[in-house]
N, C-alpha and C positions, 0 to 999 in steps of 0.2 A: 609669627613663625609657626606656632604650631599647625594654625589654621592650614596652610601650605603641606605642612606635613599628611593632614588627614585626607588634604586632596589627593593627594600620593597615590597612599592606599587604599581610597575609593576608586581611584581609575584602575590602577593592576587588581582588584574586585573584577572590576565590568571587563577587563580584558580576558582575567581567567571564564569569565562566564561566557562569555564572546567565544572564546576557542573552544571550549565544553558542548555549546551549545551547537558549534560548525560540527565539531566530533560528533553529537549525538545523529544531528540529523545526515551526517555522511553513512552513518554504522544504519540509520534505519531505511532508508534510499538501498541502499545496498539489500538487506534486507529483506527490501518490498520486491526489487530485481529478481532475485534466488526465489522467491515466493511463486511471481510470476512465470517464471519459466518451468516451475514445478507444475502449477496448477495450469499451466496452460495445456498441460497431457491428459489431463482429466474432462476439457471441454473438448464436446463436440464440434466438428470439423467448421461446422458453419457460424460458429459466433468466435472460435479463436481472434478473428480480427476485427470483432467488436465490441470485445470486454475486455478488462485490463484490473487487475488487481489495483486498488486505491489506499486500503488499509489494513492494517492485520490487527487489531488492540482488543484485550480482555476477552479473548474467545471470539471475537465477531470479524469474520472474513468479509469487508467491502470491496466491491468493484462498481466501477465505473463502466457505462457502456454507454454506446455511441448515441442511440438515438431512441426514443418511445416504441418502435417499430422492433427494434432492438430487445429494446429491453422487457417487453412480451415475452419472446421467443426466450428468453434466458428465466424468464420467471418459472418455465416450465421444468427447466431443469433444475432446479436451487434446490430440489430432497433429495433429488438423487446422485447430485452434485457433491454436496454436504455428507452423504454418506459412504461416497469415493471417496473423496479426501481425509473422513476419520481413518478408513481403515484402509486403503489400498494409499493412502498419500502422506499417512502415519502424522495426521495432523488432530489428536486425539484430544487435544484443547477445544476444538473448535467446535461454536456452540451454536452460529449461526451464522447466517452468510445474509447481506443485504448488498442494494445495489441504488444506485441512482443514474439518472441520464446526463451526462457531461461530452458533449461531444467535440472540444476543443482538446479535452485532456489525451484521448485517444492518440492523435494525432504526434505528439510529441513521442509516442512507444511504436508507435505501426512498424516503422523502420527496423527497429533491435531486434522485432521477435516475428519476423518473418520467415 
């Protein structure tokens, strides 16, 4: 009987973690949205649609860009990027901006922020 018992409240455990865990990554989704559409006033006209904001965590702004070709042309602006955004984007956290080539991910945002 007891054994039944501890089952109990190991699954209402995993469920409150389950719903915690839906809630967290709804609130950072969200999050990364509002980031994106901030920062997308900061990029020059010719990569807005082919970078996208991928992470915000401990000071290091990630984005994802489309392609190699891509992500050249965005390397160029990452200091002067970085320094719009401390001060004209009031993102005073941020410590560094990286980027990688994903160009599946793009694809899924084109549409929202056109």
């Amino acid at each position: 009987m007891a054994s039944v018992f501890l089952r109990v409240i190991s699954l209402k455990k995993v469920s409150e973690i389950q719903i915690l865990s839906v809630g967290n990554i709804y609130q950072k989704v969200s999050q990364l949205t509002l980031l994106q559409k901030e920062v997308r006033n900061f990029l020059p006209d010719e990569l807005r649609m082919h970078c996208s904001v991928a992470n915000f965590e401990k000071g290091i702004l990630v984005f994802a860009v489309e392609s190699s070709a891509w992500a050249m042309r965005f390397r160029f602006v990452v200091t002067e990027l970085l320094a719009q955004l401390r001060k004209e984007g009031k993102l005073h956290q941020l410590s560094s901006i990286e980027y990688y080539v994903e160009p599946d991910f793009l694809n899924l945002f084109k549409e929202e922020f056109l």
